[in-house]
N, C-alpha and C positions, 0 to 999 in steps of 0.2 A: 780627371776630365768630367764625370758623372756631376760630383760635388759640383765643381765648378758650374755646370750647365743648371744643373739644381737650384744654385743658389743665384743665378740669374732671371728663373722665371718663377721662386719665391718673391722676389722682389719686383715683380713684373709694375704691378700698381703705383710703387712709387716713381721709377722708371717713366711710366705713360701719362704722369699728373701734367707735365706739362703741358703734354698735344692735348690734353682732353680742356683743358682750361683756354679760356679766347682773353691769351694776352694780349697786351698791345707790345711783346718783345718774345724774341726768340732769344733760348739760352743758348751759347754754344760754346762746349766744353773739352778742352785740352787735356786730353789723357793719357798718360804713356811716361818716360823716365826723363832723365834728369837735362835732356835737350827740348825735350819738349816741354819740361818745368821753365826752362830760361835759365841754367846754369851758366856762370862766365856771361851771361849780359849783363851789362850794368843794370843795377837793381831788378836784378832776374825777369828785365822783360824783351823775354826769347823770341821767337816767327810768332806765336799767336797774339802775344801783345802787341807786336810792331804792327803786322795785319791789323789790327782794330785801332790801331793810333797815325797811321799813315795817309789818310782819309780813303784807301781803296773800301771801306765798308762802314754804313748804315748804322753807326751804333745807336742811335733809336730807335732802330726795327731791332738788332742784333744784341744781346747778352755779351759780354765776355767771361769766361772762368776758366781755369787754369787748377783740374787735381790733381799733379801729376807729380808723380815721386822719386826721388833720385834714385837709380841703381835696378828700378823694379825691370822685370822682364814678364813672360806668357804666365811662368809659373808662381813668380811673386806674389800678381794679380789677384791668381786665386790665391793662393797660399795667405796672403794677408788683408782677404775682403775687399779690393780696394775698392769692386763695385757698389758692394753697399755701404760703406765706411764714406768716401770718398768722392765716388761720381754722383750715385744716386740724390745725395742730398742738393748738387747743384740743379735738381729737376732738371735735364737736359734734353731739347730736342734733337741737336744735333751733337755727334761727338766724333773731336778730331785723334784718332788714337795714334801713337807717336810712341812706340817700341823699338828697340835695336836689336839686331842680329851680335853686335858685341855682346850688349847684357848677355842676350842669349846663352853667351858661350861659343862664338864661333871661332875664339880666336882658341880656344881649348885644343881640339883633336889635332893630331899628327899627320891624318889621312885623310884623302873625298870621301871615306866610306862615313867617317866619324862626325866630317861637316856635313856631306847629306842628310847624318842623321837629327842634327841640331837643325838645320834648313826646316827639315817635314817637321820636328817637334813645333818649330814656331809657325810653317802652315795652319798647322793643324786646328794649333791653342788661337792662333790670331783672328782666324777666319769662324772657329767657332766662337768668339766674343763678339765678334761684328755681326754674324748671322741673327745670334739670340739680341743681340740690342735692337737688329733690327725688324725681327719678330714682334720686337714690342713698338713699334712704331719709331723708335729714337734713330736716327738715319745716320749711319757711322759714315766718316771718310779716313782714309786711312793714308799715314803718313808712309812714304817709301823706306827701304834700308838706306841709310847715310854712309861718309864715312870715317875712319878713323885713322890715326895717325903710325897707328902701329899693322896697320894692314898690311899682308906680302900679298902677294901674287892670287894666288888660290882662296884666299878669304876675302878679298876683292871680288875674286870671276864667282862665288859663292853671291857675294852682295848684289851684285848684278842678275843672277841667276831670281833670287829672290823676290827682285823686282819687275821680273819677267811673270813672274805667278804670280803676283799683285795682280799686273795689268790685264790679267784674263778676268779679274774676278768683276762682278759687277758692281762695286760700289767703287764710286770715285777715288781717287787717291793721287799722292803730290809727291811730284818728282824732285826733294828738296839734294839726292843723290848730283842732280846736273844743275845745279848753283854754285857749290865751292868745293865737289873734288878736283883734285888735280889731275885725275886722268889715271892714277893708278891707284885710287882708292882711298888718299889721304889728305886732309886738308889742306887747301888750296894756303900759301905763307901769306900773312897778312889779314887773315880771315880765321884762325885758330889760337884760341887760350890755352888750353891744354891737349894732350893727344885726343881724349874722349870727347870733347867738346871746342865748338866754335865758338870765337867772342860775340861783340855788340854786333859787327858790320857784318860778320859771319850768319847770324841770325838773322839781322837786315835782309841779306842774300837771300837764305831761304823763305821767308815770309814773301817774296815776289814769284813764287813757283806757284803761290795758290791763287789759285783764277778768283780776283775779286767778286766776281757772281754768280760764285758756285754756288752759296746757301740758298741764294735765290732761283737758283736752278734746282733744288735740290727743292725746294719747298712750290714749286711751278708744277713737278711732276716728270722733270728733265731724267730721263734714265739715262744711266751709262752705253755711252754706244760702243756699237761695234763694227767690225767692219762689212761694208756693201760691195758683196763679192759681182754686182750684175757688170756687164762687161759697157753697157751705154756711158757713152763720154758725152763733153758738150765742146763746141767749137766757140772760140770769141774771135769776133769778126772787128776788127777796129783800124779801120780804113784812116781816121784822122791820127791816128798813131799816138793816141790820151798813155801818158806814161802811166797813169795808174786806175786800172779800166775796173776793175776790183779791190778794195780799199776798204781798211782798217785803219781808225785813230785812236790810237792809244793813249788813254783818258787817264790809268795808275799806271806808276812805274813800272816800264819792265827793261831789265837788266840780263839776263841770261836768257835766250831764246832761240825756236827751231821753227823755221819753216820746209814744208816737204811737200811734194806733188810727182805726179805726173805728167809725160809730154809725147803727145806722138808727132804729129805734123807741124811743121812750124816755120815762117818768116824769121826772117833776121830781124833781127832787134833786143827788145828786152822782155822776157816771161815772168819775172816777178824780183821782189826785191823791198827795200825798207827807206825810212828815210831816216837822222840821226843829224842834230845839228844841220837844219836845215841841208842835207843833201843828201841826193840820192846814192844809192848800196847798189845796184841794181845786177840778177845775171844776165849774162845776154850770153844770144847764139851769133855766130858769125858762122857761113860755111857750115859745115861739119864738125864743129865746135862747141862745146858750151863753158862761159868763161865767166869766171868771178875776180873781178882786178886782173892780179899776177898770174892766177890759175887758170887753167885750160884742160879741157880733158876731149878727144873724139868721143862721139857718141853715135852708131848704126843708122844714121838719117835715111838711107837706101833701103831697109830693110822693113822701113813703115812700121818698128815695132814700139811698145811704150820707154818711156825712158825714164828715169826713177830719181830725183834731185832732192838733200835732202842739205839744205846751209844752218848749218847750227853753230850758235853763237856763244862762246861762254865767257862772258862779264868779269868773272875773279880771273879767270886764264888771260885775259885779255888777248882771247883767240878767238877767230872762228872758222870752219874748218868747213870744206865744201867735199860732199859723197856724191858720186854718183853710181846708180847701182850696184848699191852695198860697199862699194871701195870708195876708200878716202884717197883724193882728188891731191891734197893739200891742205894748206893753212895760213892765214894770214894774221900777223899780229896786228890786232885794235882791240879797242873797247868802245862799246856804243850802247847809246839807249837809244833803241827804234822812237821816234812819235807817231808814225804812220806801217804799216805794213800792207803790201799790196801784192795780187798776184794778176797773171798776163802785163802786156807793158808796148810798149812800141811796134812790137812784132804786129804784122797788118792780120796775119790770122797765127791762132793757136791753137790745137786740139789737147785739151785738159783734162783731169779726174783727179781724184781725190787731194783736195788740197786740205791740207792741215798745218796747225798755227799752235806751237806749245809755248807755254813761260817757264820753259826750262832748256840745256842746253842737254841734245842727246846725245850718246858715246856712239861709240863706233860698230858696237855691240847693237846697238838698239838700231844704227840708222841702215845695218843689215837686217835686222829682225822688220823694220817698214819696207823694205825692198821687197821681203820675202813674205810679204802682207800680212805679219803679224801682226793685229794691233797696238796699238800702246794710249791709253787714255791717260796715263797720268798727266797731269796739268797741261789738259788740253783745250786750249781757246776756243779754237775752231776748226768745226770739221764740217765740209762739205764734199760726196764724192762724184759731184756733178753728173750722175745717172739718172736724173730727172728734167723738164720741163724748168725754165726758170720761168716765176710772174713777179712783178713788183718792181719794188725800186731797191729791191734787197737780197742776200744771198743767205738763204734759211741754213743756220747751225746746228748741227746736230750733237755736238758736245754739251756738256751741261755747263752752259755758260748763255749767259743772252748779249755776244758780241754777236754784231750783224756787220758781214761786209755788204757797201756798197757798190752798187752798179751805176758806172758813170752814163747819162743816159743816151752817150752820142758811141754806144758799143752795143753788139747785137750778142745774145749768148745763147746758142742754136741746139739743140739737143741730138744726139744720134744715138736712137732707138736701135739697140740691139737687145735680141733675146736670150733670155738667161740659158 
């Protein structure tokens, strides 16, 4: 580890050539093993080439490069230079790192104690490569644990575990994990070349998990958020009953998606929802009820406490499955690509907080870790936890993304001032 860290800030200078230099393009370089190279895509071009060939990104502001090497893991890295062999010479300002818990070795030990101890080796290594890149100015994001085809049980809830420590850490990172597993860790049929790896459409998949305006958030000054523990909510007041009072148009493909919030007091109607082939997705409350299509679930309306809704969508599953407070509700088979995503809806009043908008589909794991206000930034759109004052004609993001929902202007968004 010494070595390693050594021979990252020997190389410091060449490293910061690029920030220090006033290009007219930013590098941004793909680093990590042989999914992240584009293995099994046609002409190896994996998530990071489909991203810059899909038109979600700038490639006149933006670089592409791709040094990433098949088989390598935390300790390859160092072991075979690859920073200064390899990343360095692509002067990079920003770097996508894209390692597996497979290379790692997780699939090795017999027991938790043995995968725990593969888990922390790759904390440890992974997070001290990001930290030193980004002591030098070069702004890492970090790709999530995937997964693989020979997964059981336990090296699955490990992967999941791992992406749990990602999402505390503060540099962004992409949840390409809720694109095409199947829900128990292995690739999604129809979307896998070999066990280790995803084909073309596979890769396709994951290249939609990265928020098109990350880099530009990321070069704005956009930090990684976190979560706003203050208790103030805000009420939307929509008397004309505008089905989509808060509103996102989805300008690049998204394909696997999660929206989530909160709810205390509320009208009958609709609280949020999507549109897909021109029609509306939408959930609605009726009664005592909160219903998505087929699904229903009661929810404490008497008790005036928050309610926690979390509808995540997965595009390869051609599922999507409705939680509410931590328990899944259900599931309805479709596939959909949102164009619009919208929250509050028909209902004449709403009282709301934190609403977030991911381009990945969460597990079940995660959409109890939002209940229980863990955060999770990976590939997250939009976050607003409505604890403030609204002004404008927009709903300020606090994710490192510059989507802005709209505020339609025949709806009032009231704030309620409580103290921390």
């Amino acid at each position: 580890m010494k070595r390693f860290l050594i021979q990252i800030f020997v190389f410091a200078f060449i490293g910061c050539t690029a920030l220090a230099q006033d290009n007219a393009y930013i590098n941004v370089t793909f680093f990590g093993s042989s999914v992240c190279r584009g293995a099994d895509a046609e002409d190896n071009h994996g998530y990071g080439w489909q991203l810059f060939n899909n038109g979600a990104i700038d490639t006149v502001k933006y670089k592409y490069f791709n040094s990433s090497t098949g088989g390598d893991n935390t300790i390859k890295v160092e072991k075979e230079d690859r920073i200064a062999d390899k990343l360095y010479p692509t002067e990079p300002d920003i770097v996508v790192i894209g390692l597996s818990l497979a290379n790692e070795g997780i699939r090795n030990p017999q027991n938790d104690n043995g995968r725990e101890q593969i888990v922390e080796q790759f904390r440890t290594r992974l997070l001290a490569m990001a930290d030193s890149l980004n002591s030098m100015g070069i702004r890492p994001v970090i790709v999530n644990c995937y997964a693989h085809s020979y997964f059981n049980k336990a090296q699955y809830d490990f992967t999941k575990k791992m992406n749990r420590i990602i999402n505390t850490w503060k540099y962004p990172s992409i949840n390409v994990l809720g694109t095409i597993d199947d829900l128990e860790g292995k690739w999604v049929e129809g979307y896998v070349a070999d066990p280790g790896h995803p084909n073309t459409v596979g890769h396709q998949e994951m290249s939609y998990a990265i928020v098109p305006s990350l880099f530009d958030a990321i070069l704005l000054g956009k930090k990684t958020p976190v979560l706003d523990w203050h208790k103030s909510y805000s009420t939307l007041v929509n008397n004309n009953k505008i089905e989509h009072p808060l509103s996102f148009e989805v300008e690049s493909t998204m394909h696997s998606f999660t929206l989530s919030f909160r709810f205390k007091e509320s009208g009958e109607g609709s609280i949020a929802g999507f549109v897909s082939d021109n029609l509306n997705h939408s959930l609605n409350l009726k009664g005592h009820t909160v219903h998505y299509k087929d699904l229903s679930i009661i929810y404490p309306k008497h008790l005036k406490t928050w309610t926690h809704v979390v509808l995540s969508h997965s595009y390869a599953n051609q599922k999507t499955m409705l939680f509410v407070n931590g328990e899944l509700v259900g599931s309805v088979m479709e596939q959909l690509s949102p164009t619009k995503v919208y929250f509050g809806g028909t209902a004449s009043m709403t009282e709301l907080k934190d609403l977030t908008l991911y381009r990945s589909s969460l597990n079940e794991s995660e959409a109890l870790d939002l209940f229980n206000k863990k955060f999770i930034q990976s590939s997250l759109e939009f976050y607003n936890p409505l604890t403030k004052s609204v002004k404008g004609k927009d709903l300020q993001n606090y994710a490192q993304s510059l989507t802005m929902l709209k505020i339609d202007t025949q709806i009032v968004v009231r704030c309620n001032k409580i103290e921390f």
